[in-house]
C-alpha atoms as one frame of an Amber mdcrd trajectory, in Angstrom:
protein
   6.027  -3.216  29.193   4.655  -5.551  26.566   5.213  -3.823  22.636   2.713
  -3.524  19.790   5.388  -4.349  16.796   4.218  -2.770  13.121   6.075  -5.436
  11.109   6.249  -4.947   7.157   6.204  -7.821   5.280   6.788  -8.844   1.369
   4.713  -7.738  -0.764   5.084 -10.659  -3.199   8.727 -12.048  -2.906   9.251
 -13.944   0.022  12.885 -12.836   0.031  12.028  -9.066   0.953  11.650  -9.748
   4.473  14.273  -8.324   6.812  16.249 -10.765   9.499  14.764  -8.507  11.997
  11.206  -9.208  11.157  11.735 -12.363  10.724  12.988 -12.664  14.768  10.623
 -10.721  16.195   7.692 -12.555  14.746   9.353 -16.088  15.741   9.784 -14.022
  19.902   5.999 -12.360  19.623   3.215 -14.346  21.544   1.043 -13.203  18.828
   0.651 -12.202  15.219  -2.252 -10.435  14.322  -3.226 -10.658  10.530  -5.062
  -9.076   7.934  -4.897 -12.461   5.751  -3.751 -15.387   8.287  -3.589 -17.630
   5.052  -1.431 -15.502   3.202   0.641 -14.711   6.693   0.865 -18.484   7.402
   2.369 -19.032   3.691   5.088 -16.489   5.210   5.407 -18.485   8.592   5.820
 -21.355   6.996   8.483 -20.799   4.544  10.467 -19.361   7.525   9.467 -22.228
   9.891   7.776 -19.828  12.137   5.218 -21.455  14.443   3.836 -18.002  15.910
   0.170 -18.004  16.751  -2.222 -16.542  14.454  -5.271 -14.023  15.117  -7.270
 -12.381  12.448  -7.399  -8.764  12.274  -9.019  -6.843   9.441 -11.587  -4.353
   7.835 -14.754  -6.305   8.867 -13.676  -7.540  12.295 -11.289  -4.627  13.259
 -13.533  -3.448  16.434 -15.025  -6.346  17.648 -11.331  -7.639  17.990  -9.456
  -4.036  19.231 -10.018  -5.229  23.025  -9.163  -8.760  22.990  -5.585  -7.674
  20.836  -5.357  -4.716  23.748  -5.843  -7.489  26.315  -3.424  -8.951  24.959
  -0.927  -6.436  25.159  -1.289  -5.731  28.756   0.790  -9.205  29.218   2.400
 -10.005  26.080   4.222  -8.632  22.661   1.987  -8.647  19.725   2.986  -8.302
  15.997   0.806  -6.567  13.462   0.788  -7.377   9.814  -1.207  -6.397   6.746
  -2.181  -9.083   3.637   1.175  -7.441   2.428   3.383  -3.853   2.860   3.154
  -2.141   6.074   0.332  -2.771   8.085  -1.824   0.680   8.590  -0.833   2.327
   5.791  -4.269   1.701   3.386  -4.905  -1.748   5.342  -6.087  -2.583   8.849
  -4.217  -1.180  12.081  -5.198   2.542  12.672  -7.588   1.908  15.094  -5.354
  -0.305  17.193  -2.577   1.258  16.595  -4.066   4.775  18.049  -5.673   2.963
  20.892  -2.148   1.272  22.216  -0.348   4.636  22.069  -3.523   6.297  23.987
  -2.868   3.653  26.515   1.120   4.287  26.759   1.712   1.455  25.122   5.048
   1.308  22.907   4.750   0.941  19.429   7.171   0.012  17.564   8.136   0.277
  13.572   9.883  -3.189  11.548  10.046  -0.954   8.040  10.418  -2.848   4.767
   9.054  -3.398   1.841   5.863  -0.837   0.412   4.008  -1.213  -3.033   4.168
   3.065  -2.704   7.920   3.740  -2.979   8.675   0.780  -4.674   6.506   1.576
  -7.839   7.427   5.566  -7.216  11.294   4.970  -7.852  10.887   2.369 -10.868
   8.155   4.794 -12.288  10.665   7.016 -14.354   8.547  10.178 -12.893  10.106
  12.904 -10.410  10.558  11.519  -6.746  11.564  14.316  -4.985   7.900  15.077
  -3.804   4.776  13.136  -3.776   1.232  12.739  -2.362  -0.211   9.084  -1.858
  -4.228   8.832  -2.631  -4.525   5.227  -0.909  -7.168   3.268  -2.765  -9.048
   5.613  -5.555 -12.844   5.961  -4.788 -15.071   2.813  -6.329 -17.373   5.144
  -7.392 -16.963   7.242 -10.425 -18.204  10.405  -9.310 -16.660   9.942  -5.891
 -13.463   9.339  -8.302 -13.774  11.969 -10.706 -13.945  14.702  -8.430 -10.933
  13.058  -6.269  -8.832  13.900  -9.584 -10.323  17.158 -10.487  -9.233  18.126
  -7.229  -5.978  17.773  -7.520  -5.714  18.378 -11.406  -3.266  21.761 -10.380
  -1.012  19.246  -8.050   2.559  19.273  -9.158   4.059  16.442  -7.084   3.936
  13.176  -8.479   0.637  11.353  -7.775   0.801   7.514  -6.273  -2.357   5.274
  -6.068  -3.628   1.683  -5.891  -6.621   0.736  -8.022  -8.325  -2.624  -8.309
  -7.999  -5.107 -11.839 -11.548  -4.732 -12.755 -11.838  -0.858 -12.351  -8.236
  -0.097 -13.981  -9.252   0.824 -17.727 -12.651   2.777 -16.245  -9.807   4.806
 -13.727  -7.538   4.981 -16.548 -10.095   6.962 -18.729 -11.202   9.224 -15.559
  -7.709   9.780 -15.527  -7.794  11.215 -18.968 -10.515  13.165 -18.581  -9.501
  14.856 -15.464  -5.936  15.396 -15.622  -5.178  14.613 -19.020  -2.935  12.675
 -21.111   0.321  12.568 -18.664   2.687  10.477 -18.373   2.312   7.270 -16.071
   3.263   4.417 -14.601   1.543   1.210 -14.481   3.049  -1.269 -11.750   1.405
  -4.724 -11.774   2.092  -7.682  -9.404   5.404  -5.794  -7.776   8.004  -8.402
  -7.202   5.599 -11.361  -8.009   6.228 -13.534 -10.526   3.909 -11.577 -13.390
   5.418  -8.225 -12.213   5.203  -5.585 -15.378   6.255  -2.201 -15.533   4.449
   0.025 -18.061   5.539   3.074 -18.748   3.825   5.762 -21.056   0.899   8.228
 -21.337  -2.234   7.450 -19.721  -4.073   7.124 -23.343  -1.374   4.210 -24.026
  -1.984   2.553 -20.994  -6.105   1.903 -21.537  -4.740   0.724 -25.011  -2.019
  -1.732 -22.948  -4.426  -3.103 -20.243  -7.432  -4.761 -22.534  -7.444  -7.071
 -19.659  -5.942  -6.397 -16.568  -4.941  -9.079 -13.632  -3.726  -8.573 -10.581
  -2.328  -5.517  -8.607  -1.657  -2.291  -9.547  -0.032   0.570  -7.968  -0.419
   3.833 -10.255   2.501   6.399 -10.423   1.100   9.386 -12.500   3.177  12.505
 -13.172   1.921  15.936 -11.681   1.201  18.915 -13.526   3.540  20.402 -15.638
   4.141  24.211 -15.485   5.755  25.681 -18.497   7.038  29.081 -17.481   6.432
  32.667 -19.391   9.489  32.548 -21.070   9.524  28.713 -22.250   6.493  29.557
 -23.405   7.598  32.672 -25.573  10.858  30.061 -26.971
């Protein structure tokens, strides 16, 4: 039975790509891509001739039963712009329909802008929830945070460059003035690590280009008898 293959891919560094990815998509009929420029840069640099379909946010439906035709006959590949594909990008919706149709679907795990940035934060890793994409509205945003304000795992998020130093003051406001960890551009060429309280960050980012994961640190509880030292 043809396979639906979940294939990870770099999310910068060309070199973070596993020798088993980098098989299967030369053996799969098709790839289909979130970005099929930024997945032909990939193909090329690997001399990978593959076919390419697009497959994301705005055409995601329209295209679920031509990619499902396509499985009933032939291995696909799935790939995001960058990470794993379905995890905050395009794929849930095919993904969920191949396994309702028996289907196999099958993982190719590597690289992830979430636990990268998590274990280079500095903050605690044995526990952690994963927000996806913050809200683009401020309200919708604010009351995201306020919401988990009492949450002691370690908090991971993405945010866009133009609403980073409006998140970071939401931040602020919500949960206070915690520690944090500001990944930009993760093993691109730019890639910074900043590592501080959230007040130091706004100060940091005047400007801010690029990417950015966010690690922050949950809430600390001092106990009774700290608190009586």
């Amino acid at each position: 039975m043809p396979i639906l293959y979940l294939i990870a891919t770099p999310i910068g560094n060309l070199e973070d790509i596993s020798l088993r990815a980098l098989r299967l998509l030369q053996e799969v009929k098709l790839i289909a891509a979130e970005d099929t420029r930024t997945t032909r840069h990939l193909l090329n640099a690997y001399n990978i001739k593959t076919p390419l379909t697009s497959y994301y946010e705005h055409n995601k439906w329209t295209k679920l039963d031509y990619l499902l035709s396509c499985l009933e006959k032939e291995n696909i590949a799935l790939v995001s712009e960058a990470g794993v594909p379905g995890l905050s990008d395009p794929g849930y919706e095919l993904i969920t329909a191949a396994i309702a149709r028996g289907i196999p679907v099958v993982p190719v795990p590597g690289a992830s802008a979430v636990t990268t940035a998590l274990v280079v934060s500095g903050l605690a890793t044995e526990q952690f929830i994963y927000l996806g994409f913050l809200p683009r509205r401020q309200g919708k945003r604010r009351r995201l945070l306020n919401s988990i304000a009492n949450e002691p795992r370690t908090i991971v998020a993405f945010e866009a460059p133009h609403r980073l130093r409006e998140t970071l003051s939401d931040l602020e406001e919500t949960l206070g003035d915690r520690r944090i960890a500001v990944c930009r551009e993760l093993t691109k060429f730019h890639e910074e690590i900043f590592r501080g309280r959230v007040r130091q960050a706004i100060e940091h980012f005047t400007e801010p280009k690029g990417e950015f994961t966010l690690v922050i640190e949950g809430e600390v509880r001092v106990s009774i008898e700290k608190k009586a030292l």
